[in-house]
N, C-alpha and C positions, 0 to 999 in steps of 0.2 A: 261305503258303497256296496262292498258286498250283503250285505244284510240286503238292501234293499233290491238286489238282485234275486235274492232267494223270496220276499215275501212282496215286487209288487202287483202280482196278480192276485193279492188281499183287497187292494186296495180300494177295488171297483164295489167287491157288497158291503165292503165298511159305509164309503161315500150311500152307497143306495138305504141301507139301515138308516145312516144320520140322517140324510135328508127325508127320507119319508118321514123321522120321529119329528124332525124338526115342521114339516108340513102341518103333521097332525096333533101336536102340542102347544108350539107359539100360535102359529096361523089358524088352528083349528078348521081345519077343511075338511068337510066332513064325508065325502064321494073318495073314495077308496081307491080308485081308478085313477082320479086325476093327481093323488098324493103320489099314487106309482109310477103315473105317467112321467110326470114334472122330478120326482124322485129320482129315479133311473136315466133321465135327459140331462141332470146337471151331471152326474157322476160320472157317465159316459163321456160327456166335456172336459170333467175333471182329471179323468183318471189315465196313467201311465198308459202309451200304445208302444208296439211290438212293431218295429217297420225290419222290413230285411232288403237289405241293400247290398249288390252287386259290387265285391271290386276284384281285384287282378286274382288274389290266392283263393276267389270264390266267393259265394254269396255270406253277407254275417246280419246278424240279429242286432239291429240298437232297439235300444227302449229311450225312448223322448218324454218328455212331460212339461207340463205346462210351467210346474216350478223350477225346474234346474236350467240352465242356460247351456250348458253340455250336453250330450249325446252322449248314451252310456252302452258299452258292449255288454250285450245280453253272457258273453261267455264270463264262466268262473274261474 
């Protein structure tokens, strides 16, 4: 888990790279725009978020994500 404390704010232009390649390679779509559009919308969906949450010793950082079933303390 620590690893992926240190690099998931990678993971948002990885997701937007693959899916545009993916757009514009399988699907061949050929409007540039809408590869980035739709590119950029799934990754956003996909990608780890930063919520910060209130409790007794103060407010803390989780990072959530669609794959893990946990809630992960943003602290190292």
């Amino acid at each position: 888990m620590n690893l992926f404390k240190k690099i998931y704010w990678i993971i948002f232009p990885v997701l937007c790279v693959v899916f545009i390649l993916i757009l514009d390679k399988i699907f061949k779509i050929e409007h540039s725009w809408i590869q980035t559009l739709v590119g950029i919308s799934l990754a956003y969906i996909l990608s780890p978020k930063v919520k910060v949450v209130g409790k007794q010793n103060g407010e803390e950082e989780q990072i959530k994500w669609l794959f893990f079933k946990k809630v992960i303390d943003k602290e190292m």
